[in-house]
N, C-alpha and C positions, 0 to 999 in steps of 0.2 A: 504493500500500500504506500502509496505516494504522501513523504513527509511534510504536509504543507497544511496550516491551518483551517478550519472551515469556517467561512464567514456567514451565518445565518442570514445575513441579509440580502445574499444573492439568492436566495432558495424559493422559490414562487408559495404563493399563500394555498397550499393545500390543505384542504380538511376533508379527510381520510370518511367522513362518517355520511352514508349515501343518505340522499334527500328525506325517502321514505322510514330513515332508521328511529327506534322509539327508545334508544340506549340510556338508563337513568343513573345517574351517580351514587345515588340513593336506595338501601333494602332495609329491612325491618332493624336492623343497628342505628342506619342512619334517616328515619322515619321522620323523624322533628329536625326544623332551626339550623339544613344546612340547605347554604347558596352556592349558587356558582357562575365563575367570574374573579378575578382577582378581587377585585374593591371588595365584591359583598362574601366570597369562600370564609367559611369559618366551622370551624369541628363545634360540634353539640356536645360532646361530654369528653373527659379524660382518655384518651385511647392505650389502652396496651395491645402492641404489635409483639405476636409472635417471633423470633428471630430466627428464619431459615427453617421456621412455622414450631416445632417444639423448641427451639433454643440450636445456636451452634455447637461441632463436635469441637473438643477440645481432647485430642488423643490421649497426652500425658499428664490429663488432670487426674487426682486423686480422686475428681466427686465423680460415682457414676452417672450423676444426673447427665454430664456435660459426654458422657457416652453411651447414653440409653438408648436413643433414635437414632438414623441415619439423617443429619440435616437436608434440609432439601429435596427430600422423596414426599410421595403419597402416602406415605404412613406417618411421616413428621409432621404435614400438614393436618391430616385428618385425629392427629391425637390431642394435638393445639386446638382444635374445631370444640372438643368434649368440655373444654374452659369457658368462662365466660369473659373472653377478650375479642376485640373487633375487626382487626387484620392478623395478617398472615405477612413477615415479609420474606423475600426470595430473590435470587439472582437470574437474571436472564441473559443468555449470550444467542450467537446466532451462529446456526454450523455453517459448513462450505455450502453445503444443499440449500441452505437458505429456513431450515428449521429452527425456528426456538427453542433453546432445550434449557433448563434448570442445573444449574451448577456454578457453586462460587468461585473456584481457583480459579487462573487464566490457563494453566496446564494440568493436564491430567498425566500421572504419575503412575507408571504400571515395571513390569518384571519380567524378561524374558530369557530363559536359560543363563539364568544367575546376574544379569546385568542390568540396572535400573535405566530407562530410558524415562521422555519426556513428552510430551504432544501438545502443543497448543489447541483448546477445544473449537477454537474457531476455524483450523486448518483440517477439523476432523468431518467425514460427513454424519448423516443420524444416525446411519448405520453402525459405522464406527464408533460413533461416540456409546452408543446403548451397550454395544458391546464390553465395557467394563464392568466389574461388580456381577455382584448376582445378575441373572437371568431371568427373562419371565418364562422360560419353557427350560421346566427341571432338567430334563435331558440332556439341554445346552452348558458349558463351561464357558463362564466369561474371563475376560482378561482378569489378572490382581489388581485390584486399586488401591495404592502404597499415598502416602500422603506426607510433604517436608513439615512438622514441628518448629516450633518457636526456636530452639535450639540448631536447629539446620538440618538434625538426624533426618532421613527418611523412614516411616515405620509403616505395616500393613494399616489400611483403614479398617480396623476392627471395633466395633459397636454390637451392644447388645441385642439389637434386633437390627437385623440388617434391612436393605429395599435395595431395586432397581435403578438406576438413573431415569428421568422422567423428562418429558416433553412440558410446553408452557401449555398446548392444546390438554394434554392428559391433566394434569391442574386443573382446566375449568370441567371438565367433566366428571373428574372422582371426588372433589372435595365440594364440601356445604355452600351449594347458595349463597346462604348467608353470610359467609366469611369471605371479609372484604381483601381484596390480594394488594401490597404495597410492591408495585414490582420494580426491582432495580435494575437500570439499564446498564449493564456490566460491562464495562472496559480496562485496558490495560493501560495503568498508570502510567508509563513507561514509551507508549506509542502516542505519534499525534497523528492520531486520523485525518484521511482527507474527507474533502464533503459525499463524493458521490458515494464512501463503505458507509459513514454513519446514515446516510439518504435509502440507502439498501439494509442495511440490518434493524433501522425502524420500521421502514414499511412495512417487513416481514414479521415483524410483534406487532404493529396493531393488527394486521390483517384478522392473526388468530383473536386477540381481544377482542375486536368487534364482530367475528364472527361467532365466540363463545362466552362474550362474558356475561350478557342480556344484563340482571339487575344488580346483579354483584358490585359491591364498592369497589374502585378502581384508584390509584392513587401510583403515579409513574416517581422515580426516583433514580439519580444520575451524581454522582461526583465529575462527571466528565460535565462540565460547563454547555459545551456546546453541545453535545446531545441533549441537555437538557431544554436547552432556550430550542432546539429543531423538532423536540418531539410536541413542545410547548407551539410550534406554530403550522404543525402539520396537523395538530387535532385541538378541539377546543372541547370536548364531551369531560376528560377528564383533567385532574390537578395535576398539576407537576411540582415537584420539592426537589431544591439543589440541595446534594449531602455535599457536608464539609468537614475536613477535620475541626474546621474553628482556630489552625496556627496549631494544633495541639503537633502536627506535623509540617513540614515547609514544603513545596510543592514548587517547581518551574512557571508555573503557570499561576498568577497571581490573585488569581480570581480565587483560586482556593484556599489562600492562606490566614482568612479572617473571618469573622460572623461579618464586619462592616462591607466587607467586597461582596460576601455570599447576599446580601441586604441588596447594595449595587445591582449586582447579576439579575437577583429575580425582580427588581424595580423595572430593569431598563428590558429586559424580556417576557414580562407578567407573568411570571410563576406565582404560582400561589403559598408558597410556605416554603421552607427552610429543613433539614434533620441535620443535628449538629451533635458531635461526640459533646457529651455530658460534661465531659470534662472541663473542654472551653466556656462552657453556660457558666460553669460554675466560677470560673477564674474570672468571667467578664459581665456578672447578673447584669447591671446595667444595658445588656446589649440587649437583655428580655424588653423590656420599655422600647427599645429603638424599634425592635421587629414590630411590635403592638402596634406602634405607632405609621409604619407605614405596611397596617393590615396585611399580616403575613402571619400564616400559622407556622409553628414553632413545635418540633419532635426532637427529641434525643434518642442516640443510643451509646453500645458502651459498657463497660462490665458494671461499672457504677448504677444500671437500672434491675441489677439482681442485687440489690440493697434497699429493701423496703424504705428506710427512713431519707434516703436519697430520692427516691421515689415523691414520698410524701413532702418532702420539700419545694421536688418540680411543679409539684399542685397547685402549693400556695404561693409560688413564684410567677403563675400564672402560663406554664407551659402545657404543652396540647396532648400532649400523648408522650409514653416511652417505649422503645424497641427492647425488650428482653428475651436474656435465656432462659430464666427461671421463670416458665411461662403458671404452671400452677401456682406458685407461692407468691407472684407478684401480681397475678390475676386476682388471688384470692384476699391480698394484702388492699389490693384497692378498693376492692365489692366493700371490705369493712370499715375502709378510711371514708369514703366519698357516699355520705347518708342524704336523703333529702331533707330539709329540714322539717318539722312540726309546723305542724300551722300557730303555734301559740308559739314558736323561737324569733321571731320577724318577720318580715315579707315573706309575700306569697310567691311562690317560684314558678317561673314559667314550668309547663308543661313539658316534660323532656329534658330539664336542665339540672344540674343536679349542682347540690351543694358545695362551699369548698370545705379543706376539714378543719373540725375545732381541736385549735391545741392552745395550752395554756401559758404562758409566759414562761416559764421555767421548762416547758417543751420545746419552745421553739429557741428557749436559750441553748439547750440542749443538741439541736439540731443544727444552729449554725457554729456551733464549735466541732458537730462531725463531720463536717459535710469538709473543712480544709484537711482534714486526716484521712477521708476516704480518698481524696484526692490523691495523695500521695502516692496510693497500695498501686 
């Protein structure tokens, strides 16, 4: 691919969504108090997102939690479903065939007569690509799927309940209606696309989303700037959110190196919100007020959102939702935090809106002295 910038502003005004289509952003989650449009986009209640739908694998973690599920399959998604949280989030890349398939690394990691090789997923076709991991026909052996850790080791992908590698189309077919998909558009740090691969590897995802996703919540998501502002003016049905590290990491491309740029970016291309590692929120609160202000919703993720009390701080900071791993305990952490009020505690609450939490002075003394210690970990 040709290393040369893409300028969104040569790209002709398409919207991808045929005349006759009735595609709503909206399902029984999002039933009350959400618009759409930049100015008026706004989340009706606190969101917890799935991470990679039960939480990411973390190979050499001690907790089994972080290797119960296969991230990223239909069995991780559909176990995240059983919770009561309102997305699902996941990676998406596009094979050589032009297939969307689910998977987060940018290379897949396999073993052949004792020697570790490498594959970029996007040089793989569907064929290829399904071909690792378990199999869907028991009789068939697929490739080993070995995966590089934190440390650089390479080790087998072993998880307690294993799955298939899976299609974005398979997604909307085997998982709940109801469960709203945050999908990320997956690119490689590292490469700078030209316009005509990212003009091709979008077309080929919405195609399947608007062919499959009917009322299902949809909510698109991009570290990569410019896919984000092209997938933002190739469709208007759904949101778009720039992720950014927040500066918590430094980036060639400057757009990604602060909540203020990420602010910039989705201003000058109408994104509708933001997902920013936790961590930057936290080092920079005052930047919560700035998003508010030029009506932008606000997500975190991060290992900092498998921390109830981190959690419960983003609340009452006024942030929109958080992406976790610990999808039961932080699911369940918030059902209990976030009560509607009584009719006799003050005002009467809109319909669908829920309250924020009560804590008491010596709580939230509490909380902002943890909250610079978790940062640390």
């Amino acid at each position: 691919m040709a290393l040369k910038a893409v300028h969104v502003s040569d790209v002709p005004n398409l919207d991808q969504v045929p005349e006759n289509a009735s595609f709503s952003l909206y399902s029984t989650h999002f039933s009350k108090g959400v618009e759409l449009g930049r100015s008026a986009y706004r989340v009706p209640k606190f969101l917890v997102i799935g991470h990679r739908g039960h939480g990411m694998n973390v190979l050499q973690s001690s907790d089994r939690r972080m290797r119960a599920l296969k991230e990223n399959s239909i069995s991780s998604f559909n176990a995240a479903s059983c919770f009561p949280i309102d997305f699902i989030e996941f990676d998406v890349q596009v094979t050589r065939d032009d297939c969307p398939v689910i998977f987060h690394d940018d290379v897949i990691l396999s073993e052949e007569n004792g020697t570790v090789f490498e594959k970029r997923v996007t040089d793989l076709t569907l064929s290829e690509f399904l071909g690792y991991g378990p199999q869907r026909e028991p009789s068939k052996q697929g490739k080993p799927l070995l995966r590089k850790i934190k440390n650089g080791n390479i080790v087998n992908w072993d998880v307690e309940t294993d799955d298939t590698l899976c299609t974005l189309q398979e997604a909307f077919q085997q998982v709940s209606p109801s469960l709203g998909f945050n999908i990320e558009l997956k690119f490689d740090d590292h490469i700078v696309y030209d316009q005509d691969y990212l003009f091709r590897v979008l077309q080929a995802i919405l195609q399947v989303v608007f062919e499959y996703a009917n009322d299902r919540p949809i909510i698109f998501s991009s570290f990569q700037p410019d896919a984000a502002l092209l997938v933002k003016k190739l469709q208007s049905t759904y949101p778009v959110f720039f992720l950014t590290n927040g500066g918590t990491e430094i980036y060639y491309d400057v757009r990604r190196n602060s909540l203020e740029d990420a602010v910039k970016l989705c201003l000058e291309g109408g994104l509708e919100g933001i997902v920013s590692e936790v961590k930057a929120v936290f080092r920079n609160p005052g930047a919560v007020t700035k998003i508010k202000e030029a009506k932008l919703s606000l997500l975190t993720y991060g290992k900092l959102n498998n921390v109830p009390e981190a959690v419960y701080m983003q609340n009452l900071m006024g942030i929109d939702g958080v992406i976790v791993d610990l999808v039961k305990e932080i699911s369940e952490a918030v059902s209990n935090m976030i009560k509607p009020l009584k009719a006799d505690e003050g005002e009467s609450l809109s319909e669908g809106v829920e309250a924020k939490p009560q804590f008491s002075p010596r709580e939230l003394a509490f909380l902002w002295k943890l909250i610079p210690e978790l940062i640390e970990l």
